[in-house]
N, C-alpha and C positions, 0 to 999 in steps of 0.2 A: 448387685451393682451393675447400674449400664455403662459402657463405654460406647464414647461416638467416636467414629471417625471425622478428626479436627483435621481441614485442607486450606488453603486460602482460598479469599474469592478469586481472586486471579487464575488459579487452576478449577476452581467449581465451572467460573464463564467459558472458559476454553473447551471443559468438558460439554458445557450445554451447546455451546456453539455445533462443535465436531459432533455430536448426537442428534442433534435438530435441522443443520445446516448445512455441514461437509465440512471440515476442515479447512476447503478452499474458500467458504465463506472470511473466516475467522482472518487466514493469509489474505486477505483482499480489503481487509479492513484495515489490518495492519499497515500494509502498503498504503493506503489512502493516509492514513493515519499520521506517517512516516515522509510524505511527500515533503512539508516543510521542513523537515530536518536534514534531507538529502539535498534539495535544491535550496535552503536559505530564507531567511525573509523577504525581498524582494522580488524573487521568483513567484514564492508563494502568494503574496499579496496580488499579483497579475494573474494568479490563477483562477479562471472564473469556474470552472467545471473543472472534475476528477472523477474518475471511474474505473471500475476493471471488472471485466467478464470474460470468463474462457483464456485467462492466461494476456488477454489485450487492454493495455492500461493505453484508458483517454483521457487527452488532456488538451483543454481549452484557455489558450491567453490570449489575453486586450490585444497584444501587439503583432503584428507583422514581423517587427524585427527581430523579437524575442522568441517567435516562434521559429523562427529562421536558426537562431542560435544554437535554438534549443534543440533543432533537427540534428549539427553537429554532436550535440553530447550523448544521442542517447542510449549507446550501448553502456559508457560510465553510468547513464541515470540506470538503466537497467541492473548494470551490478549492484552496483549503492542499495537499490532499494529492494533486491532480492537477497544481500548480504542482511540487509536490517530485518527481513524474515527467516535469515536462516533457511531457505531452499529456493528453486528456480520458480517460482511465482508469477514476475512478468517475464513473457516470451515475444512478448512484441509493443514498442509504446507507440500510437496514432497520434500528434498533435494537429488538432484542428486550430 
């Protein structure tokens, strides 16, 4: 008789990620992923670009004034969305 080893896919992609990628790819996805849930829909709809590399999440909105705001919040947006990965992920956020 064979026996497989039965996992979800949700831990199969994690594994291929962290094997093919780095781990840190897998955490920067998430993070992108996780941005409208952190900042909201209205944020998010303003958001025209999203990114992270090397620990530096960019972030591009329409507005002057929102980016302005947005410079206020961002050691919260920092936690928020390193909480929602479960470790220190973003270390620094750039809004352009």
């Amino acid at each position: 008789m064979v026996y497989f080893d039965v996992k979800p896919l949700g831990d199969l992609l994690k594994e291929f990620f962290e094997q093919h990628r780095g781990s840190d790819y897998f955490d920067g996805v998430t993070v992108v992923n996780s941005w409208p849930k952190v900042v909201g829909p209205f944020i998010a709809s303003h958001t025209i670009d999203l990114s992270i590399k090397n620990g530096v999440l960019f972030v591009r909105v329409d507005s002057d004034a929102l980016r302005h705001e947005l410079n206020y919040s961002k050691s919260l947006l920092k936690k928020s969305l390193n909480d929602m990965v479960g470790k220190e992920t973003v270390q620094e956020i750039v809004l352009n």
